[in-house]
One Martini backbone bead per residue (centre of mass of N, CA, C, O) as a GRO file, in nm:
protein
  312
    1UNK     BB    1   1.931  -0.207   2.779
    2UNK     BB    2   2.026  -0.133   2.477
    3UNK     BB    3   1.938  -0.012   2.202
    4UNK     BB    4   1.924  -0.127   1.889
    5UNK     BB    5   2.011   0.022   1.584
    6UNK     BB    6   1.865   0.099   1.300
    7UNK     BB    7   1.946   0.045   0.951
    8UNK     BB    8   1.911   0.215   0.714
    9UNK     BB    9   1.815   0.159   0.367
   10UNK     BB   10   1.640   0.444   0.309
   11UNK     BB   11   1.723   0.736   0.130
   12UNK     BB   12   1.563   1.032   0.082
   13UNK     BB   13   1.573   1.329  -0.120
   14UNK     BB   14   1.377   1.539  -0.332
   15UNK     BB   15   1.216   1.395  -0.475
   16UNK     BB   16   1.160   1.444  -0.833
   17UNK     BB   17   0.901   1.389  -1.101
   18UNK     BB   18   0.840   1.420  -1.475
   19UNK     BB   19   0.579   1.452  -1.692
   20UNK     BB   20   0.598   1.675  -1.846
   21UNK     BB   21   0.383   1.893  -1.670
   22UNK     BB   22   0.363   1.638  -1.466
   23UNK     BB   23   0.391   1.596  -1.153
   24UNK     BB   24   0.448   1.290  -0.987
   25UNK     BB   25   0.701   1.441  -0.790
   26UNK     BB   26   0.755   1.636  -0.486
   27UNK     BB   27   0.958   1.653  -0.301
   28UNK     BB   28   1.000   1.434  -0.111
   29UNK     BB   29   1.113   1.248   0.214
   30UNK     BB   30   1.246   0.934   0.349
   31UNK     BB   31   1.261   0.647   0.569
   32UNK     BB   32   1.418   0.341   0.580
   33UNK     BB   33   1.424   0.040   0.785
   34UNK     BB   34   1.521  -0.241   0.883
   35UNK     BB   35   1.289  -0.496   0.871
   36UNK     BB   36   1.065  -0.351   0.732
   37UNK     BB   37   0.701  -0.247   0.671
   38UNK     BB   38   0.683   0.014   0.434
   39UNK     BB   39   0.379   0.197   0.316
   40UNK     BB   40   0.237   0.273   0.066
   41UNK     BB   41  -0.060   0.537   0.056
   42UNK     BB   42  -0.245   0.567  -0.254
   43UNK     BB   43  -0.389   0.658  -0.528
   44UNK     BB   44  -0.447   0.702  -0.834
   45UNK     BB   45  -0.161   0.921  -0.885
   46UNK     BB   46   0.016   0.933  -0.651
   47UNK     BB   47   0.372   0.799  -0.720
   48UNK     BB   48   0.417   0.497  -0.630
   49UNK     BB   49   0.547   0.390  -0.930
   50UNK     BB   50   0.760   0.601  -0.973
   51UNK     BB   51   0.915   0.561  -0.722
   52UNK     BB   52   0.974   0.245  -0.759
   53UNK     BB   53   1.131   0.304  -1.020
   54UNK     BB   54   1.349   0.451  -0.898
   55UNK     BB   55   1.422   0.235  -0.654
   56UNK     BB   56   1.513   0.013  -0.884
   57UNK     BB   57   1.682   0.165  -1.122
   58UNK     BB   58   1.373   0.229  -1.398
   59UNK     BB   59   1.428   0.567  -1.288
   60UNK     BB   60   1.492   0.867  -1.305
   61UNK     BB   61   1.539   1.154  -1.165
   62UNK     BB   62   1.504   1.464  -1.162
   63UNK     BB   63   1.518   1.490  -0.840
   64UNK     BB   64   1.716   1.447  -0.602
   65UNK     BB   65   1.821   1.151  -0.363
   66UNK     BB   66   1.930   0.835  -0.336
   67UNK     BB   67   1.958   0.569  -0.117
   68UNK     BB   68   2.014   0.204  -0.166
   69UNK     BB   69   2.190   0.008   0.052
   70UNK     BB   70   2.417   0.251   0.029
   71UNK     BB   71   2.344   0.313  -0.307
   72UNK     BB   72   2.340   0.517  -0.582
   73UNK     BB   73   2.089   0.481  -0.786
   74UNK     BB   74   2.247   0.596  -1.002
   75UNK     BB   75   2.574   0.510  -0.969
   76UNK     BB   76   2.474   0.202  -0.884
   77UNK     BB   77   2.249   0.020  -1.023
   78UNK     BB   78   2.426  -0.251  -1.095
   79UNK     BB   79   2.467  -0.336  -0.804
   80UNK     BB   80   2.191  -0.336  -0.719
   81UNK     BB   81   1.992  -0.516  -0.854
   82UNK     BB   82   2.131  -0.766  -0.667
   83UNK     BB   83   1.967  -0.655  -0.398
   84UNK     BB   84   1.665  -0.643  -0.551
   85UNK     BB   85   1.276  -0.720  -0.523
   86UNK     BB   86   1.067  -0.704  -0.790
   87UNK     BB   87   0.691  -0.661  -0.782
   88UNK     BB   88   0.481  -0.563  -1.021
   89UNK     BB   89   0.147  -0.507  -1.075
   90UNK     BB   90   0.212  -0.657  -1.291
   91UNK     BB   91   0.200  -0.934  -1.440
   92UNK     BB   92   0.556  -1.053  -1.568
   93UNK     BB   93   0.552  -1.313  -1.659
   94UNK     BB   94   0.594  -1.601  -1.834
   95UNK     BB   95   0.306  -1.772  -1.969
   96UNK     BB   96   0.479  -2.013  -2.151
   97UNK     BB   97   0.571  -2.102  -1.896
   98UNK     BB   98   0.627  -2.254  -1.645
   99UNK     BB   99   0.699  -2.255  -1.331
  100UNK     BB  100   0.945  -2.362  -1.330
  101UNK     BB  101   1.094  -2.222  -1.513
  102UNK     BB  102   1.064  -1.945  -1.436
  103UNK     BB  103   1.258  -1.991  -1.177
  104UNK     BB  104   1.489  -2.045  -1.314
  105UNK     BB  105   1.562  -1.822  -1.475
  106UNK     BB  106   1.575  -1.608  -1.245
  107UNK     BB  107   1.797  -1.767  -1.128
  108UNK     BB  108   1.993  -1.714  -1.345
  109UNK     BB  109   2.024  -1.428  -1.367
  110UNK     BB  110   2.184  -1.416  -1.090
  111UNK     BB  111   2.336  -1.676  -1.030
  112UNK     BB  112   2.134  -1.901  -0.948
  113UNK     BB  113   1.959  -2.174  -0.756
  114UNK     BB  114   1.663  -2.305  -0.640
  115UNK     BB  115   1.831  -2.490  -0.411
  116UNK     BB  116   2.006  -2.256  -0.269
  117UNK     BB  117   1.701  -2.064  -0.232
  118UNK     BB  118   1.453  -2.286  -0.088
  119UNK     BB  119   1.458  -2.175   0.233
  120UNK     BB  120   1.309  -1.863   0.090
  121UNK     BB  121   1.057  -2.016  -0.007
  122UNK     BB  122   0.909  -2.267   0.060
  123UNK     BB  123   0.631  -2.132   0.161
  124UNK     BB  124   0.529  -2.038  -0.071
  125UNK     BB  125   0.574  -2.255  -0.321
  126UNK     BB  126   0.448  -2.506  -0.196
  127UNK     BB  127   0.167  -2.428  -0.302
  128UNK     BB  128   0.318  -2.414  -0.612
  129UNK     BB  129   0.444  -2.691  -0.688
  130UNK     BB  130   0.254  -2.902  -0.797
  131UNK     BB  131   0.243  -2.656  -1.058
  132UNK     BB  132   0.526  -2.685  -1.218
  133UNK     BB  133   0.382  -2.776  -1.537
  134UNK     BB  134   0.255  -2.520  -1.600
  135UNK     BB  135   0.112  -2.249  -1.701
  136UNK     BB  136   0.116  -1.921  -1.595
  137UNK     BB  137  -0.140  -1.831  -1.731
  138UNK     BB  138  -0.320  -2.056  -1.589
  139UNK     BB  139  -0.310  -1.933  -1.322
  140UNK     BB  140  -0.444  -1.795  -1.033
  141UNK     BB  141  -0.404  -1.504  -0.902
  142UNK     BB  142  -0.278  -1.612  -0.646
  143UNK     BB  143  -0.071  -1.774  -0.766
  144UNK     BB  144   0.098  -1.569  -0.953
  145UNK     BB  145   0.186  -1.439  -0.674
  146UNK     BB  146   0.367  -1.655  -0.573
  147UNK     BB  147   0.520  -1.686  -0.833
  148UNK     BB  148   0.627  -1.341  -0.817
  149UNK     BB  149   0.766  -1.386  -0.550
  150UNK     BB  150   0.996  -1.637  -0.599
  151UNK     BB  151   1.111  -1.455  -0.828
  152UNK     BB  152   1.189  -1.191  -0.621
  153UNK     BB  153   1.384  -1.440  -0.414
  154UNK     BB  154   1.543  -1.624  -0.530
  155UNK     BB  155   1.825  -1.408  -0.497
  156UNK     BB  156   1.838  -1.292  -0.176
  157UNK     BB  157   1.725  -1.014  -0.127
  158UNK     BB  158   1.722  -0.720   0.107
  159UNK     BB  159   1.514  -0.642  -0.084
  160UNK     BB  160   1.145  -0.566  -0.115
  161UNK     BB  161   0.927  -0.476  -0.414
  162UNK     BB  162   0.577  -0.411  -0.376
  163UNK     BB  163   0.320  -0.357  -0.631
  164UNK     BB  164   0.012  -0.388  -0.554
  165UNK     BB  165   0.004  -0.768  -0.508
  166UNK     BB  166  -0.337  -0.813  -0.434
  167UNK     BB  167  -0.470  -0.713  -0.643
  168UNK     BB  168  -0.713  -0.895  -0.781
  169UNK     BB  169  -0.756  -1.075  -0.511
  170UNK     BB  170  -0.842  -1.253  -0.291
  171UNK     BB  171  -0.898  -1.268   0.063
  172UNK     BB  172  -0.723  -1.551   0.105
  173UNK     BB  173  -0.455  -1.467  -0.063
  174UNK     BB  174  -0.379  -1.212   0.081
  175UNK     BB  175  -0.339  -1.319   0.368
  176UNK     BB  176  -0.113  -1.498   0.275
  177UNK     BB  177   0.078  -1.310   0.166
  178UNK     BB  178   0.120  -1.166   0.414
  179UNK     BB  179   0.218  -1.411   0.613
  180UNK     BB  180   0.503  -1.434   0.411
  181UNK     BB  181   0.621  -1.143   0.479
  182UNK     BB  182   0.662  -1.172   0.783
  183UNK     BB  183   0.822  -1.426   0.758
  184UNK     BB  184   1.058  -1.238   0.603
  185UNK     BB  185   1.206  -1.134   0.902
  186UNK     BB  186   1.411  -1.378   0.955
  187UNK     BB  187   1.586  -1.304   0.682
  188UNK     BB  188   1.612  -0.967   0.678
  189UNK     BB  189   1.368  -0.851   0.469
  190UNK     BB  190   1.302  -0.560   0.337
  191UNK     BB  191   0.984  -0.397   0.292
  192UNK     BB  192   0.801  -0.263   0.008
  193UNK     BB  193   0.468  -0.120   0.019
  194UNK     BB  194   0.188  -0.130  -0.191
  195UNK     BB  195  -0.184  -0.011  -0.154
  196UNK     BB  196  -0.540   0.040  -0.166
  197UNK     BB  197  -0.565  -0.123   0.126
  198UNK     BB  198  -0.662  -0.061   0.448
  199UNK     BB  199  -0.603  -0.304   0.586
  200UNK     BB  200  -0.287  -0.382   0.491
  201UNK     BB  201  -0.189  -0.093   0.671
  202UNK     BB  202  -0.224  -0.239   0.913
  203UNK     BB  203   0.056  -0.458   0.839
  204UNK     BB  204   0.225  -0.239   0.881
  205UNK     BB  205   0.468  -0.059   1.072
  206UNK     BB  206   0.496   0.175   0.806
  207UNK     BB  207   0.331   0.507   0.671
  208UNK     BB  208   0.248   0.670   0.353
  209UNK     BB  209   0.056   0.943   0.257
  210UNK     BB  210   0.004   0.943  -0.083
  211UNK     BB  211  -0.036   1.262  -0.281
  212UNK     BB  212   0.032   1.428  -0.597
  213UNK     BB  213   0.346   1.384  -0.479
  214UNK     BB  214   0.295   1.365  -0.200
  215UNK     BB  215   0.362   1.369   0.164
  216UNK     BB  216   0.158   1.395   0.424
  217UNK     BB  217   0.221   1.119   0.606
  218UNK     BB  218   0.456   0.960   0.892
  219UNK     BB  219   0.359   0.635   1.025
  220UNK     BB  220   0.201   0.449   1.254
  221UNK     BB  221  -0.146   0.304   1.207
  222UNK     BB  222  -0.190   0.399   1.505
  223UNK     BB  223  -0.112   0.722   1.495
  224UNK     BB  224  -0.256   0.821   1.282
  225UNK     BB  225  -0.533   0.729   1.392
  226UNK     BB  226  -0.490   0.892   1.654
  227UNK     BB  227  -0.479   1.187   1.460
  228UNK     BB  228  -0.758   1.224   1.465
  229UNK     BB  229  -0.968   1.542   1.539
  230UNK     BB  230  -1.250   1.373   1.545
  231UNK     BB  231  -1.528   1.289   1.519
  232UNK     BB  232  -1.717   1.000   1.412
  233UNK     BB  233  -1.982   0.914   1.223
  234UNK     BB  234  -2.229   0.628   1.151
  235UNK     BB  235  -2.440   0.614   0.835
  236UNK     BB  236  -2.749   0.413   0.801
  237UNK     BB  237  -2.923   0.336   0.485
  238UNK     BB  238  -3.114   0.204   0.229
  239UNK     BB  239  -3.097   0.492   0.130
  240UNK     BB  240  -2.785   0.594   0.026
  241UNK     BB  241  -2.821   0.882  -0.154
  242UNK     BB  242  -3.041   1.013   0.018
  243UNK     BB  243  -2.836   1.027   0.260
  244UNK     BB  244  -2.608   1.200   0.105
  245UNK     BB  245  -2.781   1.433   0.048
  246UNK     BB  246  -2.845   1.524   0.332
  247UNK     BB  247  -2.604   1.523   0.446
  248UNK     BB  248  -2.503   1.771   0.302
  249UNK     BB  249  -2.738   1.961   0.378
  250UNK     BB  250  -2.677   1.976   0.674
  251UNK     BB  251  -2.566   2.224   0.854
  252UNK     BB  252  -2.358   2.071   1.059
  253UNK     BB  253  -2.191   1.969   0.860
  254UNK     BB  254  -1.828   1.868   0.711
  255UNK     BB  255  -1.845   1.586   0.656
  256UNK     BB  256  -1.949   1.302   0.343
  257UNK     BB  257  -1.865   0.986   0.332
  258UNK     BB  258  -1.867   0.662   0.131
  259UNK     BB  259  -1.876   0.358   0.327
  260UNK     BB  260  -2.012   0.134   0.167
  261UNK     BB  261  -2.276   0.128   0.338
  262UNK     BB  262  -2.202   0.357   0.433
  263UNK     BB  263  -2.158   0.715   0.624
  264UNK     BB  264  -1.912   0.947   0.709
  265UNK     BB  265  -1.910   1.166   0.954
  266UNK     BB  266  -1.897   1.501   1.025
  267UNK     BB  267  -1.878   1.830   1.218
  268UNK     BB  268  -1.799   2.145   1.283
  269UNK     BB  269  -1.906   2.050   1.573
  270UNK     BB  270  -1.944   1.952   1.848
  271UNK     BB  271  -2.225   1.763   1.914
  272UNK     BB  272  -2.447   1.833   1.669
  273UNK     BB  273  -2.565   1.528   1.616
  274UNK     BB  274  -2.854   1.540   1.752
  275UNK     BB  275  -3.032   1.666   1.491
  276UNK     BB  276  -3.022   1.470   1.278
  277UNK     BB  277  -3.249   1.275   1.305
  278UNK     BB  278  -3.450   1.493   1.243
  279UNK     BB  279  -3.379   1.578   0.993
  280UNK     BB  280  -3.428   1.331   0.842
  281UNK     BB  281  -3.716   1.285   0.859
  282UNK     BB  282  -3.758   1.575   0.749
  283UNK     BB  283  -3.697   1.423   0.443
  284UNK     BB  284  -3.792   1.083   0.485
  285UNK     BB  285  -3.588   0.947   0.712
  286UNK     BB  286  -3.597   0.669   0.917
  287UNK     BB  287  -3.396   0.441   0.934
  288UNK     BB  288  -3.131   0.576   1.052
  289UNK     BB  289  -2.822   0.513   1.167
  290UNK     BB  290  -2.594   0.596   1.435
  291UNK     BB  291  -2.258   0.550   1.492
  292UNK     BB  292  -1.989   0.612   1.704
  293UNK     BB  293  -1.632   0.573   1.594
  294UNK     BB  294  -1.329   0.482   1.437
  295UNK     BB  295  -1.050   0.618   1.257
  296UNK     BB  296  -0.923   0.498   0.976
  297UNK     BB  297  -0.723   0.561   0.771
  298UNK     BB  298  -0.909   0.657   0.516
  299UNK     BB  299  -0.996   0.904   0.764
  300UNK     BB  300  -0.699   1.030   0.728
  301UNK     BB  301  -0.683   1.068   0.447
  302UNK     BB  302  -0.872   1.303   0.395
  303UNK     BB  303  -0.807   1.509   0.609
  304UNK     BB  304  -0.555   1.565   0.535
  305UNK     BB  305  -0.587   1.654   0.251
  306UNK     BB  306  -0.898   1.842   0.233
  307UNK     BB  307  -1.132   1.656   0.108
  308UNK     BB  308  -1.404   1.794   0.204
  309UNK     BB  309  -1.778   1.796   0.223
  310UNK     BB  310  -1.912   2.020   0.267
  311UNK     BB  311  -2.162   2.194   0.416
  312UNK     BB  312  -2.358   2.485   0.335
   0.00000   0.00000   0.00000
């Protein structure tokens, strides 16, 4: 059986932007398919929001072209608009309005009611439904994203474009939120989402790894981490800072970032590992535990970057 080509929905091609002096965007390139999840990926101020707001046309490029869903965001921009789905970092819905209001207004502005396309939103909102009478102000970080959600759905967009949509949420709503994500593949509905979790990035599709306004590296989260160049381990000790320490000045040190309680280090050559442990102890460090692990995004994008710390 031949396989269905899929239909590319974004094609950006040398976008570049600039606020006076600073490059936001530096002439990127990138194409997203129907029905994808695809994540950019990258630390603030890395161009991230400057990119979605030119993809949703609240923001001109300065330099190079983009089409989405076939419309060019410039001369296009009001017919794009009511076939995009827009969830900005910052909640942005009305606080005094209550959960009901808030959903009516959005679906008003589109020219749609709630029963209408109530069956695109149902798994959303049911969490959020009994406090319909609520004012969005008093909802909890997890709510107001469920509500800012099928405000961003409630007219059947094909597009739905969520910056950073999980930033300072708990970690059982953030995962439901994702698996929201997932079920809106039925619904035929592509997905541009940023994160600076990199949890979450293994469960895009495909992912772009941006910084400074550059595209590192685009690819799926298992092919990236399969491009990790070298051997990698991970060394805890109690004593968290003098181990960062040592572990810089070791002689045979490549790279040496803290990764929550550990410390993931590389060395120059393969193999060199192995003196690290008497190296430590003469030092001071008697507990350093090492253990060659596999590398997670997060340790693919220092890699790319070239922000490695040698060691002298």
């Amino acid at each position: 059986m031949r396989n269905e080509q899929k239909q590319e929905v974004i094609r950006a091609s040398g976008i570049a932007k600039s606020f006076g002096t600073t490059e936001a965007l530096k002439e990127i390139s990138f194409g997203v398919n129907e029905g994808e999840i695809f994540g950019f990926i990258g630390p603030d101020g890395a161009g991230k929001t400057t990119l979605f707001r030119i993809l949703t046309t609240l923001l001109l490029p300065g330099k190079g072209s983009m089409t989405v869903l076939g419309r060019d965001v410039v001369r296009e921009f009001r017919k794009l608009r009511g076939e995009i789905g827009y969830m900005p970092g910052r909640f942005s819905l009305y606080m005094d309005l209550t959960v009901g209001e808030n959903l009516r207004f959005y679906a008003s502005v589109f020219g749609t009611t709630i029963e209408e396309n109530y069956d695109l939103i149902r798994d959303i909102y049911t969490h959020i439904e009994p406090f319909t009478n609520r004012l969005a102000g008093r909802l909890s970080g997890g709510m107001k994203q469920k509500l800012a959600l099928s405000c961003a759905l409630i007219h059947r967009p094909r597009l739905l474009v969520l910056d950073e949509p999980t930033t300072g949420v708990d970690a059982v709503s953030r995962t439901e939120f994702w698996e929201m994500l997932r079920q809106l593949r039925e619904h035929r509905i592509t997905v541009l989402v940023s994160t600076p979790y990199m949890d979450e990035a293994m469960r895009c599709d495909r992912v772009a790894l941006l910084q400074e306004g550059r595209i590192l590296a685009i690819d799926t989260p298992e092919n990236i981490r399969q491009g990790y160049s070298r051997r990698l381990y991970s060394v805890r000790s109690a004593e968290k800072f003098r181990l960062i320490t040592a572990l810089r000045k070791f002689p045979e040190t490549r790279t040496a970032w803290p990764f929550g309680e550990d410390v993931h280090v590389t060395f120059r050559e393969e193999g060199r590992a192995s003196g690290l442990e008497n190296f430590l102890r003469e030092v001071g460090i008697t507990d350093a535990r090492i253990t060659e692990i596999r590398a997670g995004i997060e340790d693919c994008f220092l890699e790319l970057m070239g922000g490695a710390h040698a060691g002298p």
